[in-house]
C-alpha positions in Angstrom: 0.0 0.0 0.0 1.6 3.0 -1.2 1.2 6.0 1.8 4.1 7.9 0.7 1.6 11.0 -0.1 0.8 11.2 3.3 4.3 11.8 4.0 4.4 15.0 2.1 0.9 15.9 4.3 1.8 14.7 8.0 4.9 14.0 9.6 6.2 10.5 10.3 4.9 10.7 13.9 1.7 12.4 13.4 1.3 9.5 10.4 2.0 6.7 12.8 -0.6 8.5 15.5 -3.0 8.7 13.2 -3.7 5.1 11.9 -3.1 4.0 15.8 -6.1 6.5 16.4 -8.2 4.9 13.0 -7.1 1.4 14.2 -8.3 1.9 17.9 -11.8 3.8 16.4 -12.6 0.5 14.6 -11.5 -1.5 17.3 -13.7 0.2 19.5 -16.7 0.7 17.7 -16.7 -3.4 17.1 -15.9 -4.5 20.2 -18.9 -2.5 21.6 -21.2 -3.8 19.4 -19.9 -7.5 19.0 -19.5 -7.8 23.1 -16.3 -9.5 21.9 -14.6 -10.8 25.2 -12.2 -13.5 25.9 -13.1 -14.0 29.6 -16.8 -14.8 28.4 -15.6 -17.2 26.5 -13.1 -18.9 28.5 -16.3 -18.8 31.2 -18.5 -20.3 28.6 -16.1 -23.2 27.5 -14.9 -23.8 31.3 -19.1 -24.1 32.2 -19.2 -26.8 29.5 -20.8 -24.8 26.6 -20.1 -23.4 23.3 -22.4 -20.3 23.2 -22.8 -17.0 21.6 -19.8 -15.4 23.2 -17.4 -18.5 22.2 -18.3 -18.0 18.8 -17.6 -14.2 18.5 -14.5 -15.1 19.9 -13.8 -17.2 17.2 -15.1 -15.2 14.7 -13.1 -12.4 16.0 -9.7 -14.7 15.9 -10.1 -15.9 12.6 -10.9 -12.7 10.6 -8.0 -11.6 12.2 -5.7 -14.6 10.5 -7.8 -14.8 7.3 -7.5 -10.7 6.8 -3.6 -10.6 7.7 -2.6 -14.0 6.4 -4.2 -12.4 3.2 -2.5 -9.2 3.7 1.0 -11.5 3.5 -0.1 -13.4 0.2 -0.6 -10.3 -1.4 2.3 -8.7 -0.4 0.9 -5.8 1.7 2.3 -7.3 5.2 5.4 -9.3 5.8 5.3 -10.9 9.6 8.9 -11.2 9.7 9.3 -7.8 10.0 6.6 -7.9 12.8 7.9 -6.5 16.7 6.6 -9.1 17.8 8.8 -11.6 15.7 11.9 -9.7 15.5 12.3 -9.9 19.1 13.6 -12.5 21.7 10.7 -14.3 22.5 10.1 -16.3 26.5 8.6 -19.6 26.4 8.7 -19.2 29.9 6.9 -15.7 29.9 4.2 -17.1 28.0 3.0 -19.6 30.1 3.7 -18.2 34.2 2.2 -14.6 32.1 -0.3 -16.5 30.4 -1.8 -18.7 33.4 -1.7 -15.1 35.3 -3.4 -13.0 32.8 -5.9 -15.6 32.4 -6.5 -15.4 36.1 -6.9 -11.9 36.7 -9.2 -11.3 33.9 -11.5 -13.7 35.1 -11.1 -11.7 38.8 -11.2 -8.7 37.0 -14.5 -9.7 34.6 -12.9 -8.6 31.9 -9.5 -8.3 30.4 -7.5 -5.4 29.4 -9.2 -4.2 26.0 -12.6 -4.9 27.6 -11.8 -3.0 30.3 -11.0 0.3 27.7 -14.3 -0.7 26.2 -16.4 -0.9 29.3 -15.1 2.3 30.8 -15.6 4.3 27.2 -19.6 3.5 28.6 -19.0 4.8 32.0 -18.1 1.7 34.0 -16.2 3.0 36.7 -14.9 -0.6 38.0 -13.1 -0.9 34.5 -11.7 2.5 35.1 -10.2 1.8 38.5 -9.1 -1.2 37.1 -7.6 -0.1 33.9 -5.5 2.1 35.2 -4.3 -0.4 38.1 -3.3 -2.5 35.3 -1.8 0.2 32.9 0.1 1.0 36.3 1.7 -2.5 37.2 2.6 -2.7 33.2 4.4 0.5 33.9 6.0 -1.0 36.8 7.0 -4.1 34.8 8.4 -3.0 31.8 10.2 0.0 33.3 10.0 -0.2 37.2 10.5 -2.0 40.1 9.2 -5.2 38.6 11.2 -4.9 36.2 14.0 -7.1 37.0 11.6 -10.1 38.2 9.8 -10.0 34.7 13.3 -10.1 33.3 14.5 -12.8 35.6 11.1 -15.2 34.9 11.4 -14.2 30.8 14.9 -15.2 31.0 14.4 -18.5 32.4 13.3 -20.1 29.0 13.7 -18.2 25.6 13.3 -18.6 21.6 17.0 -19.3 20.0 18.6 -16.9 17.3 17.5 -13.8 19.0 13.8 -14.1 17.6 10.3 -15.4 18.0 9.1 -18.3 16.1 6.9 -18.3 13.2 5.4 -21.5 13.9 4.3 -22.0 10.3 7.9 -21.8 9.5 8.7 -24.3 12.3 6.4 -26.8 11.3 7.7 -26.4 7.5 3.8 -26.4 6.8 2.9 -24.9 3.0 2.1 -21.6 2.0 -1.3 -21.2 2.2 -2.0 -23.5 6.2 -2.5 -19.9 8.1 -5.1 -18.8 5.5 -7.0 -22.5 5.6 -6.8 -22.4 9.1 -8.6 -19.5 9.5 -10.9 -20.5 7.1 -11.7 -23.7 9.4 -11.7 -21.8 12.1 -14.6 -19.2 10.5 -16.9 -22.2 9.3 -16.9 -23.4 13.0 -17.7 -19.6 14.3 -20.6 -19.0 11.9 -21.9 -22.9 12.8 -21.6 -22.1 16.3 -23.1 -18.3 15.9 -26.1 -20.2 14.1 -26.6 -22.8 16.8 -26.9 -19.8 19.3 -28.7 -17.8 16.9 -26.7 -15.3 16.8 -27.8 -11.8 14.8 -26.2 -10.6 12.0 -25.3 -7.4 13.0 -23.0 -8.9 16.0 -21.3 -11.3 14.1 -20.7 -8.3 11.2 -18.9 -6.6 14.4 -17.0 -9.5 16.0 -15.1 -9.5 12.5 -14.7 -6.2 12.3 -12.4 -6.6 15.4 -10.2 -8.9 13.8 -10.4 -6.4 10.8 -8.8 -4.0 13.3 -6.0 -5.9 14.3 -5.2 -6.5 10.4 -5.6 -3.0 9.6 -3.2 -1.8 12.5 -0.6 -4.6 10.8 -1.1 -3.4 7.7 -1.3 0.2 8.3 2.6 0.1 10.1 4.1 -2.1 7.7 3.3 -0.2 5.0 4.3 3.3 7.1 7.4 1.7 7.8 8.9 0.6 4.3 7.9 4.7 3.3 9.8 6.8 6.3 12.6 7.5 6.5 12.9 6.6 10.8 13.0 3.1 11.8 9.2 2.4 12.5 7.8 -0.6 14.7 5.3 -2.3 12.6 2.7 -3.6 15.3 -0.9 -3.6 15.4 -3.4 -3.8 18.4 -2.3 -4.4 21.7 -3.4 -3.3 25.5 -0.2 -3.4 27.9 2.7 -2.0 26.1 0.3 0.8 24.8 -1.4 1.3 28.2 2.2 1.5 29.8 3.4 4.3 27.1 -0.3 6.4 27.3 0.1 6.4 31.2 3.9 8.0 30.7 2.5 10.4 27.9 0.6 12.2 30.6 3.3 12.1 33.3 6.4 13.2 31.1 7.6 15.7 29.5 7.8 16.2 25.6 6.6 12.5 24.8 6.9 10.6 21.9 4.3 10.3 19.5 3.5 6.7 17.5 1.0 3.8 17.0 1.0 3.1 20.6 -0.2 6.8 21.8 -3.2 6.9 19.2 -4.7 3.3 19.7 -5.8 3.5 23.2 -8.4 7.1 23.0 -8.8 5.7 19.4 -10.4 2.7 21.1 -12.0 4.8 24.4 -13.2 7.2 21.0 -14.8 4.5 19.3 -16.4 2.9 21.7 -17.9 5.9 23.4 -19.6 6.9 19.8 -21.3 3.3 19.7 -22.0 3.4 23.2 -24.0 6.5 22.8 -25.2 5.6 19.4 -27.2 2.7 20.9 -27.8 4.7 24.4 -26.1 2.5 26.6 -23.8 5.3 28.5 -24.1 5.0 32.1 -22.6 5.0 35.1 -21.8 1.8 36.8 -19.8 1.3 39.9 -18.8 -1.8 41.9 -20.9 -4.0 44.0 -19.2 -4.0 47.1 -16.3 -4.0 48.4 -15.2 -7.6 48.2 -15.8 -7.2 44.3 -13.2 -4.0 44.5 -10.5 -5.6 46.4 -11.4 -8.7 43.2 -11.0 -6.3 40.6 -8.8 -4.9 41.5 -6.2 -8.3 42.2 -7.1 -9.1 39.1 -5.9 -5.9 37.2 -2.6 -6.8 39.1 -2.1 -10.0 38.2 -3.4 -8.4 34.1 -0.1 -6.1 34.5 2.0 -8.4 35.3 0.9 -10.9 33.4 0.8 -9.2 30.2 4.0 -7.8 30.2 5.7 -11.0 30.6 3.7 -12.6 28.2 4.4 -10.5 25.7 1.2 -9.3 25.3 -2.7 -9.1 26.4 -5.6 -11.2 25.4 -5.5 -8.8 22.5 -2.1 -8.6 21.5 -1.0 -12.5 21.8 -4.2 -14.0 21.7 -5.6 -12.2 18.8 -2.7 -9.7 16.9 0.2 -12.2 17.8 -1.9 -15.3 16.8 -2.9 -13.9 13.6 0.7 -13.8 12.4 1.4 -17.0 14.0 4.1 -16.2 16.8 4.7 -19.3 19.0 4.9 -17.6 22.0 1.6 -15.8 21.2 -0.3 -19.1 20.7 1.1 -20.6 24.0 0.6 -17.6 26.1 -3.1 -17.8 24.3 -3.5 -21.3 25.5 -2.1 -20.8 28.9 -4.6 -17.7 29.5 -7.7 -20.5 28.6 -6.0 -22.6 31.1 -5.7 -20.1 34.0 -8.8 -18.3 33.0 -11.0 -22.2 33.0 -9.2 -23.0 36.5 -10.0 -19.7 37.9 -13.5 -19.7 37.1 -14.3 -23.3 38.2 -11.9 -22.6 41.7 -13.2 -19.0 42.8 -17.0 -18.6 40.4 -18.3 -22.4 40.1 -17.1 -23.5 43.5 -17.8 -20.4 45.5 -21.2 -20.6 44.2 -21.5 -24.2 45.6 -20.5 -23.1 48.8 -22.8 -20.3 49.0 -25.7 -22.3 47.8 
């Protein structure tokens, strides 16, 4: 995609502010609408059912791949050049981050970008709990956890000083990523018809995985026209949450992707919120569900950051271009998010009862 024009319009870091800001808009507007949520769906799938929020999930997950494995077939996206795969990536990180990110977004009822979401419609649990987890991300990529994320990352890594492209790895033909999505699709829409599923919501749940194409797209092609070293990346909820919080509290910050996607999403979904009148306030139930949410957005933090990403950005963005560490710490986040719900939700309900 040829943006070079732009260049002559915007500078590089206004550019690269910009299409985070259009990538977060879309993002946002769809996720509103399409309810998409991993933590429903882990809780569906850990209750022993496959309902309507499993199958935008899916849906969600393979638009994503179809879109960006398409992207690379036509030679508008290259995944190699991904951050995500040009890096070091932690086998370890993925599953200890994983397993804890799965956790607290089940104690958190929600995970990172469905926090962003819910608070863009004035839920003021996903607020304080946002910004408790954009907080401990801080802390762990830059602060005083630093050097424990560092020490648990190190403890198992990718060789060669990159990720693995796991289509590469399993010397599978050109085309699997694209027919696996495919597969994955046919089972979404049979699923979404089970359920019944409208129209309209499954139109959205694909437009979030449109998002996380467009964000891929949208870099790559930003970064083989300027002239700076640009990080192609695309949707993504703890690196981006760490950078907006330090955009308010220094001075002179830099401008990118990162800085536009997160009030592109809040943005987005605010307009659809209040499109479909569904802006109010909400606060917590008490304070045993504060002192929940708020655990949970700790363990979110953490968890992302030494995962290498959210439920968004290795579950969804990282699958898509089919990062192993991304599709462990995915599977690892269905594990700890299944065990949590069936330990603390199933059985705490027994008890009660």
């Amino acid at each position: 995609m040829d943006i070079v024009w732009l260049l002559d319009i915007f500078e590089e870091s206004h550019l690269a502010l910009l299409f985070g800001l259009l990538t977060g808009v879309v993002f946002g507007v769809a996720a509103q609408r399409s309810s998409f949520c991993l933590r429903a769906a882990t809780v569906e799938f850990a209750r022993g059912r496959l309902g309507p929020r499993m199958a935008v999930w899916l849906l969600t997950f393979s638009t994503a791949v179809i879109w960006v494995q398409g992207a690379r077939m036509l030679g508008l996206f290259r995944p190699e050049d991904a951050r995500m795969m040009a890096v070091t990536g932690s086998w370890s990180g993925a599953v200890i981050g994983g397993l804890m990110f799965g956790a607290g977004m089940v104690l958190a009822r929600g995970c990172s970008g469905r926090l962003l979401v819910l608070a863009a419609t004035g839920n003021l649990r996903s607020v304080v709990s946002g910004l408790i987890f954009a907080v401990v991300a801080q802390m762990a990529l830059h602060g005083w956890l630093a050097p424990l994320r560092q020490w648990l990352a190190g403890l198992w890594i990718t060789p060669g000083g990159r990720n693995v492209d796991l289509i590469a790895a399993l010397s599978l033909p050109e085309g699997t990523g694209l027919v696996l999505g495919l597969a994955i699709a046919a089972l979404a829409l049979w699923l979404a018809a089970r359920n019944a599923l409208g129209w309209s919501r499954l139109v959205f749940a694909s437009g979030v995985g449109f998002a996380v194409a467009l964000g891929w797209v949208l870099t790559f092609s930003l970064s083989q026209a300027a002239f700076e070293p640009v990080s192609v990346t695309s949707a993504t909820f703890s690196g981006p949450s760490a950078n907006m919080l330090m955009f308010f509290l220094t001075e002179n910050p830099a401008l990118d992707f990162d800085i536009g996607l997160i009030p592109g999403v809040f943005l987005g979904a605010l307009l659809s919120a209040a499109l479909k009148g569904e802006l109010h306030f909400q606060g917590f139930d008490g304070e045993s569900q504060m002192r929940r949410s708020m655990f949970g957005a700790v363990l979110m933090g953490f968890g992302a950051m030494l995962a290498g990403g959210c439920a968004i950005g290795a579950g969804v963005t990282g699958g898509s271009i089919f990062a192993a560490t991304a599709w462990l710490a995915l599977l690892c986040m269905w594990i700890g998010a299944a065990i949590t719900d069936v330990v603390v939700d199933q059985q705490g309900r027994s008890v009660a009862a």
